[in-house]
The first five atom37 places (N, CA, C, CB, O) and aatype in JSON, in Angstrom:
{
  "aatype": [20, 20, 20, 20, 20, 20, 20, 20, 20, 20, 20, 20, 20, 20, 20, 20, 20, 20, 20, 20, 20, 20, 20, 20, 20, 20, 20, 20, 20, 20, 20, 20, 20, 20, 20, 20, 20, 20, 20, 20, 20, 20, 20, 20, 20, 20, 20, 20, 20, 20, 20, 20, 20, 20, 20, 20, 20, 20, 20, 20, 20, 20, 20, 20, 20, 20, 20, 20, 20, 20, 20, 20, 20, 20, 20, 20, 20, 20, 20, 20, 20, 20, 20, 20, 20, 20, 20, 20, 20, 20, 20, 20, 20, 20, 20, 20, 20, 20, 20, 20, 20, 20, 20, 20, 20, 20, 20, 20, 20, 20, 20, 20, 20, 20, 20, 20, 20, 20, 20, 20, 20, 20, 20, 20, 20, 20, 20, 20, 20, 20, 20, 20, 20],
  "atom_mask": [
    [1, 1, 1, 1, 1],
    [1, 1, 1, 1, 1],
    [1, 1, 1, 1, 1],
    [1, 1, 1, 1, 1],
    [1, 1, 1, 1, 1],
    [1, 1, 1, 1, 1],
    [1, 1, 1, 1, 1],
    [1, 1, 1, 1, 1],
    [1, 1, 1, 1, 1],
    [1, 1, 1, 1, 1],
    [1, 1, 1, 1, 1],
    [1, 1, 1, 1, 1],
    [1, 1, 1, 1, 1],
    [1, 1, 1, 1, 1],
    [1, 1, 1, 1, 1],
    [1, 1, 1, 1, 1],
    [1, 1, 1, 1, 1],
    [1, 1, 1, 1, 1],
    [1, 1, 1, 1, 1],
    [1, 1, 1, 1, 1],
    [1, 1, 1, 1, 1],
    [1, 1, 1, 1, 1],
    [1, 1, 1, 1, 1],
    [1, 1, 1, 1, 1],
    [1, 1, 1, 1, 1],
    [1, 1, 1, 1, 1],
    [1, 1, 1, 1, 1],
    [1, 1, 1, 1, 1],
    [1, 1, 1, 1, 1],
    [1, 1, 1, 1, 1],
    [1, 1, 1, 1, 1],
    [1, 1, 1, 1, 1],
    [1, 1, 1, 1, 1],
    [1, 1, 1, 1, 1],
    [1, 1, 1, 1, 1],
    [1, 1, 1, 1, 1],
    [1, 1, 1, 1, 1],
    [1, 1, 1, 1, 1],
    [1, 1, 1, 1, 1],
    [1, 1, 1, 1, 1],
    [1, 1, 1, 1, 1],
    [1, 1, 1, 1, 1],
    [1, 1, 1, 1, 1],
    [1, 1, 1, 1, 1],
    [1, 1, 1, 1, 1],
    [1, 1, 1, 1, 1],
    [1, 1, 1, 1, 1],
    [1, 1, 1, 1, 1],
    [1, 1, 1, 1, 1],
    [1, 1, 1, 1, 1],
    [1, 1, 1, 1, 1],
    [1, 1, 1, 1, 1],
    [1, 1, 1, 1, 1],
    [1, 1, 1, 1, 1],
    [1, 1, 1, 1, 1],
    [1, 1, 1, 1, 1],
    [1, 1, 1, 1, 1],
    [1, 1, 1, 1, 1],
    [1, 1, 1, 1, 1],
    [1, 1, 1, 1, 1],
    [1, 1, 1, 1, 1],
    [1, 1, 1, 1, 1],
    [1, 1, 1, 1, 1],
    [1, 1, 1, 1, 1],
    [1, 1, 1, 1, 1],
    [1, 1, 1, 1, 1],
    [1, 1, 1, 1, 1],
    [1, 1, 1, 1, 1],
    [1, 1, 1, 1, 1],
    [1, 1, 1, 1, 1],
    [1, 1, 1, 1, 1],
    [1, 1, 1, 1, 1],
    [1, 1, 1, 1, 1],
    [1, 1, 1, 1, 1],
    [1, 1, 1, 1, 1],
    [1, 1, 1, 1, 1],
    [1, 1, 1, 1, 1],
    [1, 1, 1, 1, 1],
    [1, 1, 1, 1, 1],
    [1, 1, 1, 1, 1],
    [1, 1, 1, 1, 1],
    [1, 1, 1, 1, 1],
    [1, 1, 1, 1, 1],
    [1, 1, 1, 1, 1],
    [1, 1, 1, 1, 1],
    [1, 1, 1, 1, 1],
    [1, 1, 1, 1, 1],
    [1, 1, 1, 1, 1],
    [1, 1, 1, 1, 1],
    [1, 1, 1, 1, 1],
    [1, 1, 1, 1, 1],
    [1, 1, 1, 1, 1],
    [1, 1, 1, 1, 1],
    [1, 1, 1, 1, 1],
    [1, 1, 1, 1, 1],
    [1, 1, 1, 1, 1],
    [1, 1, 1, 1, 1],
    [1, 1, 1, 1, 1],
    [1, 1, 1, 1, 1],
    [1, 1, 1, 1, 1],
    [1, 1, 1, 1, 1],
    [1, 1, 1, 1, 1],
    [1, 1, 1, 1, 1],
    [1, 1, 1, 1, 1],
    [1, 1, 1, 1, 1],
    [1, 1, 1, 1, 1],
    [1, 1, 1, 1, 1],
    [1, 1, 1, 1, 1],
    [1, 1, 1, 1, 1],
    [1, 1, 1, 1, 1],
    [1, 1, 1, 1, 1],
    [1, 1, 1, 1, 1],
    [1, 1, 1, 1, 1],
    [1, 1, 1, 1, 1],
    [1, 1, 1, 1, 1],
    [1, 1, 1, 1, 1],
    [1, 1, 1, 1, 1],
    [1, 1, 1, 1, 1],
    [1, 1, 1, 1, 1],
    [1, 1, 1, 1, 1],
    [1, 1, 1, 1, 1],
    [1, 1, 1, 1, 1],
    [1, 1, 1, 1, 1],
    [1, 1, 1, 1, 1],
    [1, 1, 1, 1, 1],
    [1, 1, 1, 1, 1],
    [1, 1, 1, 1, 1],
    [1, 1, 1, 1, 1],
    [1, 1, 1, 1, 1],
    [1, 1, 1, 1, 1],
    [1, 1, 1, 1, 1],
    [1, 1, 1, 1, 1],
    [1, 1, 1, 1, 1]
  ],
  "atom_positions": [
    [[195.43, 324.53, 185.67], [195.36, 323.14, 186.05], [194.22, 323.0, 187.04], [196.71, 322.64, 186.65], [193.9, 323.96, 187.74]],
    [[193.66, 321.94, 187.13], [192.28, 321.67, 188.2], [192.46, 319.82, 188.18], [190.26, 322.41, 187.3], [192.78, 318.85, 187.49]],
    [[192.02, 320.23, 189.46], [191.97, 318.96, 190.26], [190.76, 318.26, 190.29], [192.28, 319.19, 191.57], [189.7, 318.87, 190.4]],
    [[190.8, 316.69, 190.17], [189.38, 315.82, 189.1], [188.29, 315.87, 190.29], [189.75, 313.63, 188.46], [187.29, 315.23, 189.94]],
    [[188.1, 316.61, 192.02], [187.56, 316.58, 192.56], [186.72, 317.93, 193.39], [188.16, 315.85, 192.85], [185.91, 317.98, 194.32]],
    [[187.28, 318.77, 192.65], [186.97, 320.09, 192.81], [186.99, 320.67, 192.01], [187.45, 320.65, 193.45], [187.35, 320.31, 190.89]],
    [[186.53, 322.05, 192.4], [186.48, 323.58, 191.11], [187.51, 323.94, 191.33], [185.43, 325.03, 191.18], [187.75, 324.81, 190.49]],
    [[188.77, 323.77, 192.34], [189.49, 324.62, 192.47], [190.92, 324.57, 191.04], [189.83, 324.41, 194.05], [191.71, 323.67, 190.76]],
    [[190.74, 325.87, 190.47], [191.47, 325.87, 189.42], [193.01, 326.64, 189.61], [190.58, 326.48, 188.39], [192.98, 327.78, 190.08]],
    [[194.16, 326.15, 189.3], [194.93, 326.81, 189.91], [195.53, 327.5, 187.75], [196.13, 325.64, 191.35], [195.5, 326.83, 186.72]],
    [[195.98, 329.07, 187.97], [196.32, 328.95, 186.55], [198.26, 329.63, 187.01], [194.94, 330.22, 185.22], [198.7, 330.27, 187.97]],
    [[198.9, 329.04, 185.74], [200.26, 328.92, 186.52], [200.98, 330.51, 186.0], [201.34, 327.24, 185.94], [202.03, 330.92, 186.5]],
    [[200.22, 331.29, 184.91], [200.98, 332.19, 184.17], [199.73, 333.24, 183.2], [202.14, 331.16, 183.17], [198.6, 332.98, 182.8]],
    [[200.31, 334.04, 183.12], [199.78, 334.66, 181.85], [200.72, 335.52, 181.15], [198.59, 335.46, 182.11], [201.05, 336.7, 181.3]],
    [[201.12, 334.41, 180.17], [201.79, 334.81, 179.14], [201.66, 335.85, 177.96], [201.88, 333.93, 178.75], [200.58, 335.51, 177.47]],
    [[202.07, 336.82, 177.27], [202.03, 337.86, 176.55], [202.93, 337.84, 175.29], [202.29, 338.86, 177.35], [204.14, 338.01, 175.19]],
    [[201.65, 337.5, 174.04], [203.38, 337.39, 173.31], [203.54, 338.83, 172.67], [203.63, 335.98, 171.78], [202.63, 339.66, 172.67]],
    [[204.77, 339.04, 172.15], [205.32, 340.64, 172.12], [204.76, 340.8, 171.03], [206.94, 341.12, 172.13], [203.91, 341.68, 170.91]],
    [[205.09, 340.02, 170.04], [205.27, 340.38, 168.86], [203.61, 340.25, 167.79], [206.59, 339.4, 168.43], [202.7, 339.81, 168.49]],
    [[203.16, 340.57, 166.28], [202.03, 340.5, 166.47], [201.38, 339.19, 166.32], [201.58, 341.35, 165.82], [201.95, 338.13, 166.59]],
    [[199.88, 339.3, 165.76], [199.8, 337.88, 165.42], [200.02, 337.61, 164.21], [198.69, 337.32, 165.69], [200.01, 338.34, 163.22]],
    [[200.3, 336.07, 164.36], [200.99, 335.49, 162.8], [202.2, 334.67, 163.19], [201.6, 336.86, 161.61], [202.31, 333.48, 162.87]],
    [[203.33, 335.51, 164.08], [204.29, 334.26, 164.87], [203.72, 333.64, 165.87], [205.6, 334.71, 165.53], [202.97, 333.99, 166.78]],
    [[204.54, 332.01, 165.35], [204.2, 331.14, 166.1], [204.48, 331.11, 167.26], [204.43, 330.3, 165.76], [205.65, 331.4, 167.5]],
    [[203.76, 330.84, 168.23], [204.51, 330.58, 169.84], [205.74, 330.15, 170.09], [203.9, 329.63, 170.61], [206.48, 330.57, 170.98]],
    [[206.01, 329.22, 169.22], [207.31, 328.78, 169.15], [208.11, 329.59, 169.33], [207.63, 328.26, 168.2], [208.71, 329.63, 170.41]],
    [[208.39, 330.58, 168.19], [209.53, 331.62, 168.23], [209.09, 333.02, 168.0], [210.57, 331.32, 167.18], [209.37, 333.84, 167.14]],
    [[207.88, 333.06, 169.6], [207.7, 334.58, 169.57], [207.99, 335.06, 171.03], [206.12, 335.04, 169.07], [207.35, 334.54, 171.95]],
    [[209.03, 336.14, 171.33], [209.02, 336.73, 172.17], [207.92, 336.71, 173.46], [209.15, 337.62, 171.58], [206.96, 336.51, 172.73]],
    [[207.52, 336.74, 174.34], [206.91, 336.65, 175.65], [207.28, 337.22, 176.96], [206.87, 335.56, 175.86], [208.34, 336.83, 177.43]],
    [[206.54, 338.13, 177.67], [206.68, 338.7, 178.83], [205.77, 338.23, 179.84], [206.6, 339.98, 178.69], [204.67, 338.77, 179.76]],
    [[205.9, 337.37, 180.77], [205.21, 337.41, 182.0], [205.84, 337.8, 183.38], [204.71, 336.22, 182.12], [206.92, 337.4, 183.81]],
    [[204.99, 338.61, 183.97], [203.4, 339.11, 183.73], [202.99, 339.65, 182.29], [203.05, 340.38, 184.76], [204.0, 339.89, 181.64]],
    [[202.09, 339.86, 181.75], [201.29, 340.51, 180.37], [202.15, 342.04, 180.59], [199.07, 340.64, 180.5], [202.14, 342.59, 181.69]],
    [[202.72, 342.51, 179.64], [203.43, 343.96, 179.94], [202.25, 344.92, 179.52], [204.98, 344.3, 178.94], [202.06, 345.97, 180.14]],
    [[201.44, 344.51, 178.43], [200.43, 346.38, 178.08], [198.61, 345.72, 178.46], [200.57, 347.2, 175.31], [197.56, 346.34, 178.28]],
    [[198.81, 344.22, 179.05], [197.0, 344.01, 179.23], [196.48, 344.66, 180.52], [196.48, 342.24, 179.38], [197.07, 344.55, 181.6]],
    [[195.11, 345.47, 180.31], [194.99, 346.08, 181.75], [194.59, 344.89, 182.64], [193.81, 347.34, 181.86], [194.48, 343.72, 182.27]],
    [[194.36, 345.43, 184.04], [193.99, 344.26, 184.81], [192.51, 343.69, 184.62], [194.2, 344.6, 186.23], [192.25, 342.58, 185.08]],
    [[191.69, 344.32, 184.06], [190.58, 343.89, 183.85], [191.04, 343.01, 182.85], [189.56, 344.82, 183.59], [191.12, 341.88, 183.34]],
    [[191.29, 343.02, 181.98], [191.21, 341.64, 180.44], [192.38, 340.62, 181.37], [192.19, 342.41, 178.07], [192.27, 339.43, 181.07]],
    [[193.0, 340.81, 181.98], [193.79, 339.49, 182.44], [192.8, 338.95, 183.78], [195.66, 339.93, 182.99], [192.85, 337.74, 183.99]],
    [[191.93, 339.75, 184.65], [190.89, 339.32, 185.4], [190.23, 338.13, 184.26], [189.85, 340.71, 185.88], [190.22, 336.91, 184.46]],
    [[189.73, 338.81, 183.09], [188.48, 337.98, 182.1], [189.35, 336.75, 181.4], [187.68, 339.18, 180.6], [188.79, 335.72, 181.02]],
    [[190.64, 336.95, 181.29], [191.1, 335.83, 180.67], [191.33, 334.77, 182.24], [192.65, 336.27, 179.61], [191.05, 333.57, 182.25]],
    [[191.73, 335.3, 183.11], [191.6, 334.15, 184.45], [190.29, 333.81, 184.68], [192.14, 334.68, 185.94], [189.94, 332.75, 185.2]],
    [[189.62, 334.6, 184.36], [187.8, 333.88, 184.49], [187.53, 332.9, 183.09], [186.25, 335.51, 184.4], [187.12, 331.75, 183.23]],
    [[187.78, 333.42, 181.89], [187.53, 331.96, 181.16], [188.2, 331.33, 180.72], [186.91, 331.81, 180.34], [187.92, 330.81, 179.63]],
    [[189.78, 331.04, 181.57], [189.97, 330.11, 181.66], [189.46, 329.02, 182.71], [190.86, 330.31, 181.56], [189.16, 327.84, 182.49]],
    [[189.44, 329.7, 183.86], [188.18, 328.54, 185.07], [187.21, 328.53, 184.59], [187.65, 328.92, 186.67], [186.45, 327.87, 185.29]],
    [[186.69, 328.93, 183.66], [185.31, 328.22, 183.34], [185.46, 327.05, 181.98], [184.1, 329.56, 182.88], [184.62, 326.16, 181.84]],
    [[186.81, 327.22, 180.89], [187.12, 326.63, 180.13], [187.27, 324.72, 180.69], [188.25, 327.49, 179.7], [186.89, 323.65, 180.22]],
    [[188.09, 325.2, 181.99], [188.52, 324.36, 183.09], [187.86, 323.14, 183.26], [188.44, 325.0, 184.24], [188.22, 321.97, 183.16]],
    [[186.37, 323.91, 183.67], [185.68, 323.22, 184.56], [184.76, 322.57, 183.39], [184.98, 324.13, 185.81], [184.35, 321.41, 183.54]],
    [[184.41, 323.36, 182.16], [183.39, 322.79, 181.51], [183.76, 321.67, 180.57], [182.72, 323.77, 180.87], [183.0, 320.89, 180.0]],
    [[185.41, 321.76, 180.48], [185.62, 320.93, 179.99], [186.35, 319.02, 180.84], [186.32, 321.81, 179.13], [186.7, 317.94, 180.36]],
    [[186.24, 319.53, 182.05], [186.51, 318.4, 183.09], [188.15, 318.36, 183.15], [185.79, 316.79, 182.58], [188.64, 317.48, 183.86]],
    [[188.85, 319.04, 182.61], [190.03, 318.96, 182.32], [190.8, 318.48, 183.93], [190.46, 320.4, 181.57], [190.63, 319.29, 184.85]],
    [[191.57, 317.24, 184.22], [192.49, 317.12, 185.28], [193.85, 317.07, 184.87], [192.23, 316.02, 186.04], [194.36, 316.26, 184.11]],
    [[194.37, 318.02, 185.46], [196.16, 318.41, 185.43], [195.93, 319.83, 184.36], [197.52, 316.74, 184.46], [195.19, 320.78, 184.11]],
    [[196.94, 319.26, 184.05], [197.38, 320.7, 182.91], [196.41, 320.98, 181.57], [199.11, 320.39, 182.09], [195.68, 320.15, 181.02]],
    [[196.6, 322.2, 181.26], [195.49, 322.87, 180.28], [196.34, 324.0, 180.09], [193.83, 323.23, 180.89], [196.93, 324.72, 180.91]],
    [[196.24, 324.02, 178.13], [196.99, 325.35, 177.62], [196.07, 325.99, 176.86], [198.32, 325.16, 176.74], [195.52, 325.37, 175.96]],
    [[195.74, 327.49, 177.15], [194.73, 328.17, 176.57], [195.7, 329.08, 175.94], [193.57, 328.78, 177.5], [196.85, 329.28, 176.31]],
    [[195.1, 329.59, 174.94], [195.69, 330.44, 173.57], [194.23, 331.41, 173.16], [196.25, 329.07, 171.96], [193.2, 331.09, 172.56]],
    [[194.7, 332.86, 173.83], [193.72, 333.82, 173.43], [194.27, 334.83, 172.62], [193.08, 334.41, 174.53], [195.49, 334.95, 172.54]],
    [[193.35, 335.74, 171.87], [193.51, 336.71, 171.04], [192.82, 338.05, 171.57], [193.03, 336.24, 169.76], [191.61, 337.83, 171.62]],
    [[193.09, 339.26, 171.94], [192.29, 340.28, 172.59], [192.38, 341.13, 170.97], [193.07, 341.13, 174.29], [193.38, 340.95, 170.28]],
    [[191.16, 342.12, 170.44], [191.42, 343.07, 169.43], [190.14, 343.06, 170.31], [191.78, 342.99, 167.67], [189.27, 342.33, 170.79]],
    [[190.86, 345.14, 170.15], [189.54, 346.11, 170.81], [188.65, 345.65, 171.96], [188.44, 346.36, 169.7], [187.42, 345.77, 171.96]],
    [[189.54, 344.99, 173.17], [189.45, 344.8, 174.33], [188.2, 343.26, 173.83], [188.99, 346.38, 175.31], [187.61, 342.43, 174.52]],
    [[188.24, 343.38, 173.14], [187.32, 341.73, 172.94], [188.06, 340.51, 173.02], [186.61, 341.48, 171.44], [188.89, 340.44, 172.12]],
    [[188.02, 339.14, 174.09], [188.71, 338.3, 173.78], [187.73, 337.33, 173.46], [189.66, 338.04, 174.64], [186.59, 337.12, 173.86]],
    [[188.69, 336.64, 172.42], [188.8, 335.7, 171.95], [189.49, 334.02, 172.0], [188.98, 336.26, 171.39], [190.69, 334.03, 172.28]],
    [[189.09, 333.11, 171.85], [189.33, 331.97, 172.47], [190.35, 331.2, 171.06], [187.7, 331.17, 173.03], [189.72, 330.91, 170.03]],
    [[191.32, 331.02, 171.1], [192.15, 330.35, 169.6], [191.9, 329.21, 169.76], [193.82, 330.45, 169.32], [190.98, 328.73, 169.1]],
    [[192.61, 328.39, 170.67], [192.23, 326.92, 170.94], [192.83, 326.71, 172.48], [192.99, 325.76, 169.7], [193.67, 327.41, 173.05]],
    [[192.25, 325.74, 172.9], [192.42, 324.92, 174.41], [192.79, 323.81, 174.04], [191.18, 324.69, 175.4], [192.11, 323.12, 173.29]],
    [[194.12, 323.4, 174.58], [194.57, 321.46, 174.73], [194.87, 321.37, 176.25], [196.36, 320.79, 173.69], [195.43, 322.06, 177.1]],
    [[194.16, 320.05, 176.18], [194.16, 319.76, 177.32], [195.5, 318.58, 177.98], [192.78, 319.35, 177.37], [195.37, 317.54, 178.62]],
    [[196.77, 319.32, 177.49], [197.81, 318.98, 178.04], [199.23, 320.17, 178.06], [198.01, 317.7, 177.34], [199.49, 321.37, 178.11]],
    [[199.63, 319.3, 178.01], [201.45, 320.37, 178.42], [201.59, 321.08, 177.38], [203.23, 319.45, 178.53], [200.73, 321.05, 176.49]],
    [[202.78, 321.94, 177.27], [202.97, 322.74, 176.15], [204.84, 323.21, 176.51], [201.58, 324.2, 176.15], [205.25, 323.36, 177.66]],
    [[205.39, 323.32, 175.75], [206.81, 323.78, 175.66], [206.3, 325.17, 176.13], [207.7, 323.65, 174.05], [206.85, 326.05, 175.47]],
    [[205.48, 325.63, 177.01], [205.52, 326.76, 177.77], [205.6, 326.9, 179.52], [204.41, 327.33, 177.31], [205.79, 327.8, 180.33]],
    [[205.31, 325.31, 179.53], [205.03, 325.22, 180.99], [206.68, 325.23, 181.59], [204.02, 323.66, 181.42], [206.84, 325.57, 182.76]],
    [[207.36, 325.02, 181.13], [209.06, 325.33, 181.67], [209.39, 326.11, 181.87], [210.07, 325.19, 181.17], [209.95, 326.24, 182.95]],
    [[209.27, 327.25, 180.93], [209.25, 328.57, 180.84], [208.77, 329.19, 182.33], [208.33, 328.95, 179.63], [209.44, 329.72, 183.22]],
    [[207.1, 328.87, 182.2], [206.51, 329.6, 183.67], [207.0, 329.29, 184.44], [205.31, 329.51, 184.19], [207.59, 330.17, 185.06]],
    [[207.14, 327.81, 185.0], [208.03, 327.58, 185.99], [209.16, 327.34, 186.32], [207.83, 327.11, 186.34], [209.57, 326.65, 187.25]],
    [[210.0, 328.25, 185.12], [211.39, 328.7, 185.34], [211.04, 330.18, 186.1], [212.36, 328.81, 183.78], [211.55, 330.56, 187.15]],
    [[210.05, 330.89, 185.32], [210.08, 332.56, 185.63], [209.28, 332.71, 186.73], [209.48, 333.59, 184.43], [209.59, 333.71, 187.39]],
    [[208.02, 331.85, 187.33], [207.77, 332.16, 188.58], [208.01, 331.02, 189.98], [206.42, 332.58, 188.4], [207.62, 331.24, 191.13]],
    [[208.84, 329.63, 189.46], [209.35, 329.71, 190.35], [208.19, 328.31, 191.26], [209.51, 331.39, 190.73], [208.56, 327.81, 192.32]],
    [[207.06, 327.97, 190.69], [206.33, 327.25, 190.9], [206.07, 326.23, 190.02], [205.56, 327.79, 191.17], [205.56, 326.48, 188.92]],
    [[206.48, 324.57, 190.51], [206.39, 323.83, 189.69], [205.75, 323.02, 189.46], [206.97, 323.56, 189.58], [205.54, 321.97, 190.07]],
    [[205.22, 323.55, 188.23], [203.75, 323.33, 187.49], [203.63, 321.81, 186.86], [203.57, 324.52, 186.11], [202.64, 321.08, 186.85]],
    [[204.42, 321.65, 186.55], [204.83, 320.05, 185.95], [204.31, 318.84, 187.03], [206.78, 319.88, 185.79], [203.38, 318.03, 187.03]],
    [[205.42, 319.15, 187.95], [205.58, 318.27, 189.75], [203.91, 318.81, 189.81], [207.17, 319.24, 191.55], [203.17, 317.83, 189.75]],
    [[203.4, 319.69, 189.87], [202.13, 319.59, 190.18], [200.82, 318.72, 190.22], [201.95, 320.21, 189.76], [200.14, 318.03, 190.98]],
    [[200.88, 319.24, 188.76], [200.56, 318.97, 187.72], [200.2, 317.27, 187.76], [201.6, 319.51, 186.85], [199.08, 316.79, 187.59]],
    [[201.1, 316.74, 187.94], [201.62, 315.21, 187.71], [200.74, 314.78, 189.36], [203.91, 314.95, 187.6], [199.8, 314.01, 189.2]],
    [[200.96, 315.15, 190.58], [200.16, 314.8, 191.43], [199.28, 314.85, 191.06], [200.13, 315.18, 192.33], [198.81, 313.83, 190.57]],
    [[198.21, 316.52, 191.07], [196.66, 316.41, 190.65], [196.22, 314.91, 189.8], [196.32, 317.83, 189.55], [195.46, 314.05, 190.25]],
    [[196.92, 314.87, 188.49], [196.65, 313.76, 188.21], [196.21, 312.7, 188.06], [196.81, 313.65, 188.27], [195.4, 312.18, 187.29]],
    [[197.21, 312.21, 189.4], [196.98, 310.87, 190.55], [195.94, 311.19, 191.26], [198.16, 310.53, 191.66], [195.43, 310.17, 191.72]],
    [[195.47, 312.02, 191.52], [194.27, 312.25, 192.71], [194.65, 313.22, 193.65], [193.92, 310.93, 193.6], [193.72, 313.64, 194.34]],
    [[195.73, 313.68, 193.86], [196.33, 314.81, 194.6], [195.36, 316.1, 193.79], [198.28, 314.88, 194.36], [195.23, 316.41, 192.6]],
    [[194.66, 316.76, 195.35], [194.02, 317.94, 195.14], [194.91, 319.53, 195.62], [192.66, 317.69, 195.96], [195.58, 319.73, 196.63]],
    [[194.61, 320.38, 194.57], [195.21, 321.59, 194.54], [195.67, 322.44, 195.99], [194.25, 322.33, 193.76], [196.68, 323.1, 196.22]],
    [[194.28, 322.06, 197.03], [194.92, 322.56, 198.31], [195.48, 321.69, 198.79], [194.18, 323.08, 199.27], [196.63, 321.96, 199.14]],
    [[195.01, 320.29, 199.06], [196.46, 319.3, 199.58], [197.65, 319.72, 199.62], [196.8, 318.18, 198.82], [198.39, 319.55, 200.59]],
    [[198.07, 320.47, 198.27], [198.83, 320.38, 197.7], [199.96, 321.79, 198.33], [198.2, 320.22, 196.35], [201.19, 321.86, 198.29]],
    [[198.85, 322.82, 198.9], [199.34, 323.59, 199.55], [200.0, 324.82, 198.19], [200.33, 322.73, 200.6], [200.99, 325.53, 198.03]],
    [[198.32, 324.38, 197.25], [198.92, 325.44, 196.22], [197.91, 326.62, 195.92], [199.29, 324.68, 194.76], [197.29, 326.14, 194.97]],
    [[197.55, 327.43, 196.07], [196.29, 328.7, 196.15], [196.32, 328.56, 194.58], [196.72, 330.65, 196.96], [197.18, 328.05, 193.86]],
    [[194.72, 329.34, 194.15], [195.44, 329.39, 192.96], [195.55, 330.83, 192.58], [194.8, 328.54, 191.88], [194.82, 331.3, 191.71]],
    [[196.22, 331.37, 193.05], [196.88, 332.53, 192.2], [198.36, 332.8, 193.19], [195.66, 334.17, 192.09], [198.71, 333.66, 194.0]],
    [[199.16, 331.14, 192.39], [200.17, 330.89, 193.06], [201.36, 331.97, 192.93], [200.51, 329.62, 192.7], [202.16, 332.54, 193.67]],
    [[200.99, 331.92, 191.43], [202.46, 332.81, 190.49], [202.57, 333.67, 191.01], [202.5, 333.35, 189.0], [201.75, 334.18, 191.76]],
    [[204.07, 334.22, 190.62], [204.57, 335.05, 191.36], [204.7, 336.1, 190.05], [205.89, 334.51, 192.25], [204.49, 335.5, 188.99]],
    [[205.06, 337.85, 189.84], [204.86, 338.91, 189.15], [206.26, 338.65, 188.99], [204.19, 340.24, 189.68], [206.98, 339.21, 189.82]],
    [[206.8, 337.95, 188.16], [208.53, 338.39, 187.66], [208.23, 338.21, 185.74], [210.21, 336.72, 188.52], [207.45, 337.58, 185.03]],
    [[209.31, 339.15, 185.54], [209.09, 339.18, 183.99], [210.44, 338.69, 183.65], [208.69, 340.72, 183.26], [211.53, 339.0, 184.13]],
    [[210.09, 337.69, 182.52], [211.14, 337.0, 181.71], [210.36, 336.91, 180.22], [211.61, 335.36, 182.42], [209.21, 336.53, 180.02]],
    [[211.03, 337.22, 179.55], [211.27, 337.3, 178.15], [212.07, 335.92, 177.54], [212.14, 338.64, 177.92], [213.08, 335.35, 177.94]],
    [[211.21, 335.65, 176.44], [211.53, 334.66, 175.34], [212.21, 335.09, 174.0], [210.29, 334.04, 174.97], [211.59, 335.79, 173.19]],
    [[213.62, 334.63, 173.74], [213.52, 334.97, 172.88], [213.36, 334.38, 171.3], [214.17, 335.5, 173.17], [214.21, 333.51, 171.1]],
    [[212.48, 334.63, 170.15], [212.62, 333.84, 169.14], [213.78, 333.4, 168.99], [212.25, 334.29, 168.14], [214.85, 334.01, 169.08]],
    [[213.4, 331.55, 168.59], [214.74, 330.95, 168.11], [214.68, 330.5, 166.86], [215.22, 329.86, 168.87], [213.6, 330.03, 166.51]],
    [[216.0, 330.53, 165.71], [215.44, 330.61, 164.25], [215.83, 328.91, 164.02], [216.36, 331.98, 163.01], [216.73, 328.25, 164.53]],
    [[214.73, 328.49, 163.02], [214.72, 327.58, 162.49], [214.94, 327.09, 161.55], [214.24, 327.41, 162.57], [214.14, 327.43, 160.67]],
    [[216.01, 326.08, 161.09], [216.74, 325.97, 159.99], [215.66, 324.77, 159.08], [218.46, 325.46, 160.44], [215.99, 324.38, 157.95]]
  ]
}
């Protein structure tokens, strides 16, 4: 998320899905923190996402969807709104991204706000697929 008056980008999670690619987000398993990415590729995915951020002017919320094969990432798609994931994060770390979110918005800036951005907190919660009739 970034605020319409600054660079400052706050990102709320980095999500991991378990399973390979092909399931949908919807009903794929997820660990945050990332359980097998080293810290370097989750460094490069927090770097382009602030640059995704900024180049795209995005204010409030932003959902990025990457692909890593053979330490190369890859960009799937960026929307520049909410996602049935943002509950999730801020069920599992505890910072609420939504309430945030919704100030920046209005004009409320990220430190106003008394939010750093590398707010999240390291707890792991798991998703589990839900089947669809």
């Amino acid at each position: 998320m970034r605020s319409a008056t600054c660079t400052d980008v706050l990102i709320g999670g980095i999500m991991e899905h378990v399973e390979q690619a092909g399931v949908h987000s919807g009903d794929s398993s997820c660990s945050l923190p990332p359980n097998s990415l080293s810290v370097e590729l989750q460094d490069e995915l927090r770097a382009q996402t602030r640059k995704l951020a900024r180049a795209l002017n995005v204010v409030g919320l932003m959902n990025v969807q990457f692909a890593i094969q053979n330490n190369i990432v890859y960009v799937l798609e960026v929307n520049p709104r909410a996602s049935r994931t943002v509950p999730f994060v801020s069920k599992a770390t505890g910072v609420p991204i939504a309430k945030i979110a919704a100030r920046v918005m209005t004009g409320g800036k990220l430190r106003d706000l008394g939010v750093l951005p590398s707010a999240y907190q390291s707890i792991i919660r798991s998703r589990k697929p839900c089947s669809r009739s």
